[in-house]
C-alpha positions in Angstrom: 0.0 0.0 0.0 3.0 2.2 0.4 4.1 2.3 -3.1 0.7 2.9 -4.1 0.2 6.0 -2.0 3.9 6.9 -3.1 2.8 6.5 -6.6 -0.1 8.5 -6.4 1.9 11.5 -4.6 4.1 11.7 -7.3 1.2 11.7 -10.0 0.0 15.0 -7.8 3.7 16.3 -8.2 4.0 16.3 -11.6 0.0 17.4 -11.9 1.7 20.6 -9.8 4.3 21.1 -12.1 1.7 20.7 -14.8 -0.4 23.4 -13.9 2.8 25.8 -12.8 4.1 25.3 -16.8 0.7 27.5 -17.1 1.5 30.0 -15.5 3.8 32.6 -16.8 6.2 32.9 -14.5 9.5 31.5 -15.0 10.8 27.7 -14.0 13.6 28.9 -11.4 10.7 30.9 -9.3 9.3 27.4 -8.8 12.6 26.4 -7.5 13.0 29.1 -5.3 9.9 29.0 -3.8 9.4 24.9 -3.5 10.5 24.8 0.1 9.0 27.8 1.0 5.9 26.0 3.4 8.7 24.5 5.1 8.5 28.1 7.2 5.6 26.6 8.9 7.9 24.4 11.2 8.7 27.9 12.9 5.7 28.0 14.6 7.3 25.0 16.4 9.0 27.6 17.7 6.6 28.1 20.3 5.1 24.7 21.1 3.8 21.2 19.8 0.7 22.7 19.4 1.3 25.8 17.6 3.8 24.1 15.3 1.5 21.3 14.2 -1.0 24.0 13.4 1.0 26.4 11.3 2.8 23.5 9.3 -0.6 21.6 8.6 -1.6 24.6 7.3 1.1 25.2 4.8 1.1 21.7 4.0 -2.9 21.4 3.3 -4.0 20.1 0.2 -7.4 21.0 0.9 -6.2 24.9 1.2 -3.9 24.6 -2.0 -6.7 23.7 -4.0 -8.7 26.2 -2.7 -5.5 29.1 -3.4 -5.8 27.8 -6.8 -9.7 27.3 -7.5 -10.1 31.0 -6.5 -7.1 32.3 -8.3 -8.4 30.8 -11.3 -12.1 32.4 -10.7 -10.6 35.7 -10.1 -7.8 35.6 -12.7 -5.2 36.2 -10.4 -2.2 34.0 -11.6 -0.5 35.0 -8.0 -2.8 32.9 -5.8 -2.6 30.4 -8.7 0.9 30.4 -8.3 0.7 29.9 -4.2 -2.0 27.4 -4.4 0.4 25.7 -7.1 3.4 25.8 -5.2 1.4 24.7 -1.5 0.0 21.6 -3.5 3.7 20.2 -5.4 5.5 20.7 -1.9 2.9 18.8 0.0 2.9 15.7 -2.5 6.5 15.9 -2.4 6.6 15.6 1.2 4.4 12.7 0.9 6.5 10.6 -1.2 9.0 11.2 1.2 7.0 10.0 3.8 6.1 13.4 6.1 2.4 14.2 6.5 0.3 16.2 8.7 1.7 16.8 12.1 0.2 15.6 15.2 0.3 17.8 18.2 2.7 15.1 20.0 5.8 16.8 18.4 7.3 17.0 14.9 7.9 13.3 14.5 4.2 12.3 14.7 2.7 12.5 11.6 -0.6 11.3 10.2 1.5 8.7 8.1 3.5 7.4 11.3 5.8 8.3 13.0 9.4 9.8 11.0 12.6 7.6 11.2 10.2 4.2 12.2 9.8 2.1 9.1 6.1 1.6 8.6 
C-alpha cells in the first residue's frame, strides 16, 4: 500500500508542475519558492501545538486547491501560483513520507511516526 500512495503522490507532483508550466512565471521561481511552506515548522517555535497548526496549514491540500480554485475564478495568476506551489511541496513531502503533524511533536505524523519504518 505504500508504493501505491507513493505512486499517487508523485502523480499530484508532476499534476503541480503541470499546472505551474501555465502560468507565466519563469521555471527557477518554482525552485526558489518549493521549500518555502517548510517556514511553517517555525511555529514549532513556540510549542507542539502551535507548530503542528502552522505547518498543517502550509502543508494542506485541501487549502492549496482552494488558493488555486479561486485564483483561477478571479484571474489572479499569484494565488494560482501559491496554491500551485502549496499543493507540489505537500505531495513531495508525501513521497518522502512526512504528513500532517500531530500535536505530539514534529515526528508524529498522520502517516507514522518519521525515522520508524512503517
Amino acid at each position: 500500500m505504500k508504493i501505491t500512495l507513493q505512486l499517487e503522490e508523485i502523480a499530484m507532483f508532476g499534476f503541480g508542475i503541470f499546472l505551474f508550466s501555465l502560468l507565466p512565471y519563469p521555471w527557477w521561481l518554482f525552485l526558489v519558492l518549493f521549500l518555502a511552506p517548510d517556514l511553517g515548522m517555525l511555529g514549532y517555535a513556540f510549542n507542539n501545538k502551535a507548530g503542528a497548526f502552522v505547518y498543517n496549514l502550509f502543508h494542506h491540500k485541501g487549502l492549496a486547491i482552494l488558493l488555486y480554485g479561486i485564483g483561477i475564478c478571479l484571474e489572479n495568476h499569484i494565488l494560482q501560483l501559491l496554491g500551485i506551489i502549496l499543493f507540489a511541496h505537500a505531495s513531495f513531502d508525501r513521497i518522502l513520507g512526512y504528513g500532517l503533524k500531530l500535536e505530539k511533536g514534529f515526528k508524529f505524523t498522520h502517516l507514522g511516526e518519521l525515522g520508524k519504518n512503517n
